[in-house]
PASEBA-1860 file (N, C-alpha, C; in nm, 3 decimals):
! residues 170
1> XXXXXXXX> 0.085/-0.121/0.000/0.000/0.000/0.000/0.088/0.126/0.000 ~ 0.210/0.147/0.082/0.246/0.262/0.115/0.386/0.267/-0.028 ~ 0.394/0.148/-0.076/0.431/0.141/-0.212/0.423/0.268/-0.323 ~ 0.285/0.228/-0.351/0.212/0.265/-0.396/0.249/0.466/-0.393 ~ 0.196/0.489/-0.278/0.175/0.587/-0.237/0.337/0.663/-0.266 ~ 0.450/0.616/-0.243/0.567/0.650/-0.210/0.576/0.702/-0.363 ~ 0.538/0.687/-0.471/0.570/0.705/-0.621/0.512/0.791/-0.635 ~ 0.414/0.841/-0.570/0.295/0.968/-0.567/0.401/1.090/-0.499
9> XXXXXXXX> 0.428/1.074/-0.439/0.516/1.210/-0.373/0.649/1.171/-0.317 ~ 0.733/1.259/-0.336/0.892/1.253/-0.349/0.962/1.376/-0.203 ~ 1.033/1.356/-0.154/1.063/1.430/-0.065/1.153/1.530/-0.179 ~ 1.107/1.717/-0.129/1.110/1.842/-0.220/1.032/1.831/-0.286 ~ 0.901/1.770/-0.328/0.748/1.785/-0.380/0.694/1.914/-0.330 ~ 0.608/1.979/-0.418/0.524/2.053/-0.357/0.394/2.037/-0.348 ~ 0.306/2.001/-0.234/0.224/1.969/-0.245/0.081/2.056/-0.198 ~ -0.035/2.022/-0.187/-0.129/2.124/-0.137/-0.200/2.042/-0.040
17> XXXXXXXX> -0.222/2.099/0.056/-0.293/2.008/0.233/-0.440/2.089/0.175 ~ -0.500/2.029/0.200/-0.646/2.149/0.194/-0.695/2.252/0.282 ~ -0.669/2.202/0.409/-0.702/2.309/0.528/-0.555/2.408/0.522 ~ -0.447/2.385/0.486/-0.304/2.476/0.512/-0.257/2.524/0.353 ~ -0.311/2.459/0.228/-0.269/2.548/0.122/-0.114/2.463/0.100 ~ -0.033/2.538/0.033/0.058/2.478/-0.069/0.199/2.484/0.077 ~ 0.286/2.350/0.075/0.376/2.264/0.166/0.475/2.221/0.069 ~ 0.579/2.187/0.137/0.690/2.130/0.079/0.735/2.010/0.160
25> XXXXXXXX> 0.705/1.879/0.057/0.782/1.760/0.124/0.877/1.761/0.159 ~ 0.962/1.748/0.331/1.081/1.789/0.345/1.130/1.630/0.341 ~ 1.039/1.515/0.422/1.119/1.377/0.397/1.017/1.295/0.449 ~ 1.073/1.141/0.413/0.927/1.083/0.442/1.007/0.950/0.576 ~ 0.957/1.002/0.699/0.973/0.911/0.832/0.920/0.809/0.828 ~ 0.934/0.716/0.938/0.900/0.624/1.050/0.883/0.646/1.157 ~ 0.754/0.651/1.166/0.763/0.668/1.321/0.663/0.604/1.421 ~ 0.727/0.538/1.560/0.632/0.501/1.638/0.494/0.592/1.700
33> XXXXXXXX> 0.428/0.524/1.664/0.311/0.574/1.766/0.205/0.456/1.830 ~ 0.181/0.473/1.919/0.120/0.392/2.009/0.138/0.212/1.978 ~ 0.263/0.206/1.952/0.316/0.085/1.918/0.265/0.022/1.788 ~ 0.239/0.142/1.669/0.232/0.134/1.544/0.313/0.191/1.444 ~ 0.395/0.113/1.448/0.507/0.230/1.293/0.451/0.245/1.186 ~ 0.440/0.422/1.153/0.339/0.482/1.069/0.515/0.509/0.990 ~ 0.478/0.546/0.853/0.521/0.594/0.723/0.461/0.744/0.710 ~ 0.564/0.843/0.750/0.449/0.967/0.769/0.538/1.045/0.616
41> XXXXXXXX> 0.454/1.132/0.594/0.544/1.284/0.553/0.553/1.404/0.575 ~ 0.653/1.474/0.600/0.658/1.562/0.652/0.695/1.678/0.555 ~ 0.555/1.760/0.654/0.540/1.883/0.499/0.581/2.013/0.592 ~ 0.652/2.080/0.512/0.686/2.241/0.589/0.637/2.293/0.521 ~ 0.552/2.388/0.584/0.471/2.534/0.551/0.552/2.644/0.571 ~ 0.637/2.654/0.489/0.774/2.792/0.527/0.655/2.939/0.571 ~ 0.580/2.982/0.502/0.502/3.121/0.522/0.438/3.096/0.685 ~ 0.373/2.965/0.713/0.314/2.994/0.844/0.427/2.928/0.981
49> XXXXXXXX> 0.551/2.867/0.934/0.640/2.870/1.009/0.550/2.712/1.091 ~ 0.551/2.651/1.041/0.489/2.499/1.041/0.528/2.371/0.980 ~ 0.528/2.298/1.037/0.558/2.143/0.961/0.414/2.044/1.058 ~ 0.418/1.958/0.915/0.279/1.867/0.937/0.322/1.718/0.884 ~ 0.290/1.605/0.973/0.290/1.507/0.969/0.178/1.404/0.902 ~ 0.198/1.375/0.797/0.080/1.268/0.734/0.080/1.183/0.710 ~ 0.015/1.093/0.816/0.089/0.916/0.732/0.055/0.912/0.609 ~ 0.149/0.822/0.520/0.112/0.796/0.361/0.004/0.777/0.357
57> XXXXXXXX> -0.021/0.661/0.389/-0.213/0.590/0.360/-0.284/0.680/0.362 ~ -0.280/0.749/0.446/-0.401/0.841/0.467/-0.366/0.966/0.363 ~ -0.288/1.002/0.297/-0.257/1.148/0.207/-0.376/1.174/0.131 ~ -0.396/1.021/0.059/-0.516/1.115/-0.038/-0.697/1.109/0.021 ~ -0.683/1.045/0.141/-0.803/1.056/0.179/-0.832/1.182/0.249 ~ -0.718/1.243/0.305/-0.730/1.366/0.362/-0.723/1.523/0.241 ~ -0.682/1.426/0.125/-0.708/1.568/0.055/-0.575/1.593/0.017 ~ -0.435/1.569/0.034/-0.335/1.577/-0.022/-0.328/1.546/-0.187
65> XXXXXXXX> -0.302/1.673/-0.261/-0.294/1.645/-0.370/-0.126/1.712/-0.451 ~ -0.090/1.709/-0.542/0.005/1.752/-0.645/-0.054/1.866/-0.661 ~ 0.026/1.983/-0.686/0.019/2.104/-0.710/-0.045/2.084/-0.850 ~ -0.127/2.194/-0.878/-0.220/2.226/-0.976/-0.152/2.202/-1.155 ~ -0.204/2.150/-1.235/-0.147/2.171/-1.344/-0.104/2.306/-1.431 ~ -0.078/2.398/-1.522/-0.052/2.495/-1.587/-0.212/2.562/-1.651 ~ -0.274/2.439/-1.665/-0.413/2.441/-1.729/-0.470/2.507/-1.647 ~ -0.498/2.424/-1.527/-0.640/2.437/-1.411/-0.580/2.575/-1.362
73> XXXXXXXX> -0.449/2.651/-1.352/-0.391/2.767/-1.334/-0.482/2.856/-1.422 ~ -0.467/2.843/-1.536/-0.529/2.926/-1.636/-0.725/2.942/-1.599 ~ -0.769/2.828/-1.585/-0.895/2.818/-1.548/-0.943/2.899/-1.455 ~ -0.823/2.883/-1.365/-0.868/3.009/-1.193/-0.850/3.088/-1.270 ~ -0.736/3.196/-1.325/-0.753/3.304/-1.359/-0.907/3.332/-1.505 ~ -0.902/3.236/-1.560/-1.075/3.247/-1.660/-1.148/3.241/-1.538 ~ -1.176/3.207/-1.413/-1.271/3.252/-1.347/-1.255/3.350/-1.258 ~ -1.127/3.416/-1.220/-1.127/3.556/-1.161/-1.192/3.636/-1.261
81> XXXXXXXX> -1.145/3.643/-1.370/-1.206/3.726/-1.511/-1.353/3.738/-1.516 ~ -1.437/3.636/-1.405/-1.606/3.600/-1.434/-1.697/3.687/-1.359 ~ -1.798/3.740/-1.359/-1.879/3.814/-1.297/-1.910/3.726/-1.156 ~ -1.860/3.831/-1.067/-1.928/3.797/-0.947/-2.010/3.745/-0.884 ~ -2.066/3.617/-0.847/-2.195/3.542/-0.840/-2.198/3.522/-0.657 ~ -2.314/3.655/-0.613/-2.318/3.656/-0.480/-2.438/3.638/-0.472 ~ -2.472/3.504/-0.361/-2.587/3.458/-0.361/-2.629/3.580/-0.283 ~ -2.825/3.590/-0.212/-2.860/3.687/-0.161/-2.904/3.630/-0.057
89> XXXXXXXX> -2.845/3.499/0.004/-2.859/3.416/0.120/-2.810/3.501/0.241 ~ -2.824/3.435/0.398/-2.763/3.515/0.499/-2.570/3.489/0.456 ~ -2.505/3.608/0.565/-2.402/3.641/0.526/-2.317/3.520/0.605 ~ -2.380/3.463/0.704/-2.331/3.318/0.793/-2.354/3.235/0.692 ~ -2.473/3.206/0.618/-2.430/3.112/0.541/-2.352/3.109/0.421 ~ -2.377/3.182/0.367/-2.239/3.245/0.279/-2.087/3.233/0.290 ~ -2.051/3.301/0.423/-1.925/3.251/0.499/-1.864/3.093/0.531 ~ -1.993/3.014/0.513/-1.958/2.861/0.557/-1.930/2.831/0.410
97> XXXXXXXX> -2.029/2.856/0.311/-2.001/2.807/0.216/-1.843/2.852/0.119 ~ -1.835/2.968/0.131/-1.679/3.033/0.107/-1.557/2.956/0.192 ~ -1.584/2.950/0.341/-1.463/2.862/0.368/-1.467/2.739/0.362 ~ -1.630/2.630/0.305/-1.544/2.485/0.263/-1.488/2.528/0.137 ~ -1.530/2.604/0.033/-1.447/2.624/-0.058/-1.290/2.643/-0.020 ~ -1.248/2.737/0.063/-1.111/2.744/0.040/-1.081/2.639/0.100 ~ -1.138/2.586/0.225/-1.032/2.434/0.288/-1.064/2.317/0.188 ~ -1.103/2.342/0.088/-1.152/2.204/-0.027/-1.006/2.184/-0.076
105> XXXXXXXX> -0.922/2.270/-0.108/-0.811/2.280/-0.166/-0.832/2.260/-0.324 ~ -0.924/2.313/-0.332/-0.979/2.329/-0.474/-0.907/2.445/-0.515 ~ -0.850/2.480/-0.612/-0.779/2.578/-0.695/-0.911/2.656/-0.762 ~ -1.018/2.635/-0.835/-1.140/2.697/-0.902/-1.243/2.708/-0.795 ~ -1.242/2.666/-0.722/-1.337/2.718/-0.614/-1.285/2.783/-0.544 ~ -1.128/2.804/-0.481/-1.063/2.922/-0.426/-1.107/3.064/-0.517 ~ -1.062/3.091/-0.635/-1.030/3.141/-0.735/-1.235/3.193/-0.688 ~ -1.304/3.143/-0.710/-1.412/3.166/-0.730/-1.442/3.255/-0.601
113> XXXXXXXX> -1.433/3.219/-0.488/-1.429/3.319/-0.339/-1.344/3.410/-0.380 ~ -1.226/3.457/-0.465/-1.165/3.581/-0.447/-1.245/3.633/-0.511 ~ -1.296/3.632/-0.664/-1.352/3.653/-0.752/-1.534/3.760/-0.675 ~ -1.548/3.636/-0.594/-1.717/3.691/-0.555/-1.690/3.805/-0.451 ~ -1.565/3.781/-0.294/-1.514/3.847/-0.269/-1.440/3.993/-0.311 ~ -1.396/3.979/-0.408/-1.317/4.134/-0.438/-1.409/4.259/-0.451 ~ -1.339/4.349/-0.421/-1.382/4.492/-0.408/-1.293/4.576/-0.513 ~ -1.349/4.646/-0.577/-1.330/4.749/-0.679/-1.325/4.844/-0.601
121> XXXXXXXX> -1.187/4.977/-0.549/-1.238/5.093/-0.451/-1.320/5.174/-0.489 ~ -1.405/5.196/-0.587/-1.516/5.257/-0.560/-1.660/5.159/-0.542 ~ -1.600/5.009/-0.495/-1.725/4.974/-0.423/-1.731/4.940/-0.266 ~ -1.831/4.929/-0.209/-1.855/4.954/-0.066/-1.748/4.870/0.012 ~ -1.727/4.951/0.149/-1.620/4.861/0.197/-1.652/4.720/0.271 ~ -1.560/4.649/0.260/-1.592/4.490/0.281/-1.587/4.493/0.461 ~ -1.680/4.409/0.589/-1.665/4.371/0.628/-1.528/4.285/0.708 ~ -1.541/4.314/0.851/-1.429/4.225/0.884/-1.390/4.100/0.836
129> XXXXXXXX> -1.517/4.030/0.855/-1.481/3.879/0.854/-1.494/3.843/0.740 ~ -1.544/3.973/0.623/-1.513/3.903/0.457/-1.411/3.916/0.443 ~ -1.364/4.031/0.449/-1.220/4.090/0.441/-1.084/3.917/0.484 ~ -1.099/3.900/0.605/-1.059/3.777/0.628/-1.031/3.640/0.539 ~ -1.189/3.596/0.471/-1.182/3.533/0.422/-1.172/3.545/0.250 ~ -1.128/3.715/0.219/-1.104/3.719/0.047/-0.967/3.698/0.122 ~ -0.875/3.749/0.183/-0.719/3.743/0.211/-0.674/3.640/0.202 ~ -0.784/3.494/0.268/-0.761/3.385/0.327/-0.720/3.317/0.151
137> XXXXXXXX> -0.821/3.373/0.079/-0.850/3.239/-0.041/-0.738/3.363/-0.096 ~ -0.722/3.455/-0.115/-0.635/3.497/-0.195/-0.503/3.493/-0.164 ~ -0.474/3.480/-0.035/-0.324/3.395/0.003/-0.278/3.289/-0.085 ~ -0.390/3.162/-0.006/-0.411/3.025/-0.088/-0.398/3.066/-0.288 ~ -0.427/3.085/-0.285/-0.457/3.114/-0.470/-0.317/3.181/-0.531 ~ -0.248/3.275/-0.455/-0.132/3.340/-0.530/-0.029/3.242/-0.466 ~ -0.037/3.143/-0.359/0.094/3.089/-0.298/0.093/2.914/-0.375 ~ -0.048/2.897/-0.460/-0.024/2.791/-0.562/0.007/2.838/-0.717
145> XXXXXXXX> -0.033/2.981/-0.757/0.001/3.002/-0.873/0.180/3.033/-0.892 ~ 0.224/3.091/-0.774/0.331/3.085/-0.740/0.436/3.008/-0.735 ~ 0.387/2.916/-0.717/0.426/2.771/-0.702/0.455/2.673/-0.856 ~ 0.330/2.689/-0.889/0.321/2.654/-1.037/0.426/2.689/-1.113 ~ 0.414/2.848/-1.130/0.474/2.906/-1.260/0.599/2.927/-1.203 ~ 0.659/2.884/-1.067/0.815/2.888/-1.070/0.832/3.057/-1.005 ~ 0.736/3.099/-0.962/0.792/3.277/-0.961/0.782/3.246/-0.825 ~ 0.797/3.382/-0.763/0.777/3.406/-0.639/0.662/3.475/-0.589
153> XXXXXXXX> 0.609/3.459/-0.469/0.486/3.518/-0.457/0.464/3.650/-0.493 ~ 0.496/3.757/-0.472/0.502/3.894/-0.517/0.489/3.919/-0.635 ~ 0.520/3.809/-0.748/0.488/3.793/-0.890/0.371/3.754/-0.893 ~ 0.344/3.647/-0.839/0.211/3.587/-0.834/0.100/3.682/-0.794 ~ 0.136/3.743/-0.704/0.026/3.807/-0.590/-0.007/3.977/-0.743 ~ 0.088/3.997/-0.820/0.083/4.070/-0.918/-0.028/4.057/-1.034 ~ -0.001/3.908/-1.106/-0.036/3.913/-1.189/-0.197/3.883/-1.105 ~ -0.250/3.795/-1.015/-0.379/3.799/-0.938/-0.445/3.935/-1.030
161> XXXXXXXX> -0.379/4.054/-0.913/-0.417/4.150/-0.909/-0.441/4.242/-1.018 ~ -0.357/4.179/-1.110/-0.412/4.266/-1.276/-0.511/4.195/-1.304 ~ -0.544/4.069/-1.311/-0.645/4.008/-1.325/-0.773/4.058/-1.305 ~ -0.767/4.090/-1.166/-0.864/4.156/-1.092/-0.898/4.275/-1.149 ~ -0.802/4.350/-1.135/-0.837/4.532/-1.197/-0.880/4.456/-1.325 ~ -0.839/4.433/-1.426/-0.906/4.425/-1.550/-1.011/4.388/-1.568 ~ -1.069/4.317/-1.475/-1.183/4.259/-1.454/-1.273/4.361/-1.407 ~ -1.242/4.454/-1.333/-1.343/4.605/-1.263/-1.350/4.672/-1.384
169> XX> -1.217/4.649/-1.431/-1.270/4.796/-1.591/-1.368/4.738/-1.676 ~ -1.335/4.571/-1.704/-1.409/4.563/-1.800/-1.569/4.602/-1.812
END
């Protein structure tokens, strides 16, 4: 089983956790626990100053996936480009539904919360706790496109953001 799994991810992989966003395989342990030797991997989150332990077996049931293809990259940005689709539901439920999106570790459903999220400055100002959760998915979203295309976030977090403005003018 853990065979298997070991051909799926390589220690220096970059990978995406769903609840923590984009990690770097630093190496893959042994380790006892409760008199069970688990096969873990260990992912560092350099931005939140974190490392996370996942036994193999369990990676893809928890949502561990391979960083996004070049394509599905392009797709988030065709849907930052998309008209805003804000339901006229309460703003609690709204909020639940925006953060399983971002902990889905979905790349187009992130992309889609910045998208419904963003503010144009001449439109009204956002709320605390939206405010929160456009930052949240727009962290997540520029620290995998980032990732992808080899740049660094500040590139990433750039081109987002033209995205965006072009999207208010249009």
């Amino acid at each position: 089983m853990s065979k298997a799994k070991m051909s799926e991810f390589r220690p220096n992989d970059y990978v995406v956790y769903p609840a923590h966003g984009v990690g770097q395989i630093v190496s893959i342990e042994e380790q006892d626990i409760a008199g069970i030797t688990l096969e873990l991997f260990v992912i560092s989150f350099e931005k939140d100053k974190m490392t996370l332990r996942v036994p193999t077996a369990k990676a893809a049931e928890v949502g561990m996936r391979s960083l996004s293809s070049p394509d599905v990259v392009t797709k988030a940005m065709d849907t930052l480009r998309g008209k805003a689709k804000v339901k006229r539901a309460m703003w609690s439920r709204r909020a639940q539904e925006y953060e399983q999106k971002i902990n889905s570790g979905d790349l187009i459903s992130i992309a889609e919360v910045v998208r419904d999220l963003h503010r144009a400055d001449d439109q009204r100002e956002q709320s605390y706790s939206e405010r929160q959760l456009y930052e949240a998915a727009l962290e997540r979203l520029t620290r995998e496109v980032a990732a992808v295309s080899g740049t660094d976030e500040g590139a990433a977090q750039k081109t987002v953001g033209e995205v965006l403005v072009s999207r208010a003018a249009a």
